[in-house]
C-alpha positions as CSV (number, residue, x, y, z in Angstrom):
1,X,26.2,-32.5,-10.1
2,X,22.9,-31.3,-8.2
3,X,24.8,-32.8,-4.9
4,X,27.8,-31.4,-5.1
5,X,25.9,-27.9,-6.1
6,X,24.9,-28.3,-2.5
7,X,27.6,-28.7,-1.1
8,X,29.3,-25.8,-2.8
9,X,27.0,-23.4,-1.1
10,X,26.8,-25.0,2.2
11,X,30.2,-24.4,2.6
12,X,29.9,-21.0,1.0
13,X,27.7,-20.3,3.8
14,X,30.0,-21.6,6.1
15,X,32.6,-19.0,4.8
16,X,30.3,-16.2,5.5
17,X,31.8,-14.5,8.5
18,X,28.4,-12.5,9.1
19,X,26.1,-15.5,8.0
20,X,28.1,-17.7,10.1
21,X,27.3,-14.7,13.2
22,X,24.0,-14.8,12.3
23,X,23.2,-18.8,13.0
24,X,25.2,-18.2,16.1
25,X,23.1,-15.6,17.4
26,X,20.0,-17.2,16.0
27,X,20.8,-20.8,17.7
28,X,21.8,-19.5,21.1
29,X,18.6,-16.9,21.6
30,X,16.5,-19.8,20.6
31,X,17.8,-22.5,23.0
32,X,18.4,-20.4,25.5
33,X,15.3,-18.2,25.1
34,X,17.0,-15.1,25.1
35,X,14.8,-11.7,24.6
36,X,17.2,-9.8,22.5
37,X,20.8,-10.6,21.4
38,X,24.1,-9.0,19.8
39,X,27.0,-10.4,18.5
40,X,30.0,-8.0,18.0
41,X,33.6,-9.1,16.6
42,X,36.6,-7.0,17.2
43,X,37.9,-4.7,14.6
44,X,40.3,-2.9,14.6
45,X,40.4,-3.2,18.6
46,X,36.8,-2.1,18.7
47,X,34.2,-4.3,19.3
48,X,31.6,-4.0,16.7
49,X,28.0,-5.3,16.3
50,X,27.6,-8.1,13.3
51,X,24.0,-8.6,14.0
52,X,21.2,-8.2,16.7
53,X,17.6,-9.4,17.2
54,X,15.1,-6.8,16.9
55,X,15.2,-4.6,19.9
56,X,19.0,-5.0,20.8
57,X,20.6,-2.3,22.7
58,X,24.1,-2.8,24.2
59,X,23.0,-1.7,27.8
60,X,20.2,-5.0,27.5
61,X,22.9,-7.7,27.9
62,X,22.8,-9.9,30.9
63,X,25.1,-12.5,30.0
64,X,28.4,-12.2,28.0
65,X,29.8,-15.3,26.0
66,X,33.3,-14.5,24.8
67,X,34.0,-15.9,21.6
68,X,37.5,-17.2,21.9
69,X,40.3,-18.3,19.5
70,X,43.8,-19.3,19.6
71,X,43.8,-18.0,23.4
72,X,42.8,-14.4,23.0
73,X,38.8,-12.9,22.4
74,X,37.6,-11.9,18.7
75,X,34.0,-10.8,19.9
76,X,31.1,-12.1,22.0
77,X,27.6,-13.0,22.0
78,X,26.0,-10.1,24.2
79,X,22.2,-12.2,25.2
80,X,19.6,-9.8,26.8
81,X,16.7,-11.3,30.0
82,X,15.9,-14.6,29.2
83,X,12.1,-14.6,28.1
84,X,11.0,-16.1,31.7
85,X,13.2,-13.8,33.7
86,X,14.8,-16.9,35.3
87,X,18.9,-16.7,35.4
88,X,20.2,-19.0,32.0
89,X,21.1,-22.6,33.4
90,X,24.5,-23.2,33.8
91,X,24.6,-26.1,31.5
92,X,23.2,-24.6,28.9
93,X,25.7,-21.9,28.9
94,X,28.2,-23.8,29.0
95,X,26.8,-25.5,25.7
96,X,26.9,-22.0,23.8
97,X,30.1,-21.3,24.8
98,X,31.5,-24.5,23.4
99,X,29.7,-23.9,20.4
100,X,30.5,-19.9,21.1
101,X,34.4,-21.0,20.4
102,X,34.0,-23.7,17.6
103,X,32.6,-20.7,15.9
104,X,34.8,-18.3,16.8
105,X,37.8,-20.7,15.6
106,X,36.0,-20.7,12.5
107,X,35.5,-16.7,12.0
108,X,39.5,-16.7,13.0
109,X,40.3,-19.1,10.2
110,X,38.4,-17.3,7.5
111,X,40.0,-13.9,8.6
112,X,43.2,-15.4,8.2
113,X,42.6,-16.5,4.4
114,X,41.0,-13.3,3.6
């Protein structure tokens, strides 16, 4: 019973649209070494900020990773300087974004249900 207690709320978190954000944000500024981040969703055809690292201001972004679904944008992941000043590797870009959109499938699916 303890097991499947865990399991409950790991996928209770998982169904936590801004919890979800949250990990998404936290996972990309740390591999990526980002100074400050947002991520914003659209709503009601505004993009609007979910959460942010301390010190976040919209005009800090640098580098814009759309979160996609089903062919059309539901937010993005707005990352500030990187922490050495050096332009985010490609690859590692291309990594978030992947994970940017698994996400962003998610968040689509979840709006859906609600």
């Amino acid at each position: 019973l303890g097991v499947f207690q865990g399991q409950v709320r790991s996928v209770g978190a998982l169904i936590d649209i801004e919890r979800v954000l949250g990990r998404l944000l936290d996972e990309a500024t740390g591999a990526l070494g980002a100074s400050s981040a947002g991520v914003y969703l659209i709503r009601g055809g505004e993009p609007s900020l979910v959460k942010s690292t301390p010190g976040w201001t919209a005009d800090h972004g640098v580098q814009v990773v759309p979160l996609r679904s089903r062919d059309h944008a539901i937010g993005a992941l707005h990352l500030g300087v990187s922490a050495t000043g050096r332009p985010y590797p490609e690859e590692l870009v291309g990594f978030v974004q992947q994970t940017a959109d698994e996400v962003a499938h998610l968040v689509d699916v979840i709006q859906d249900l609600s």
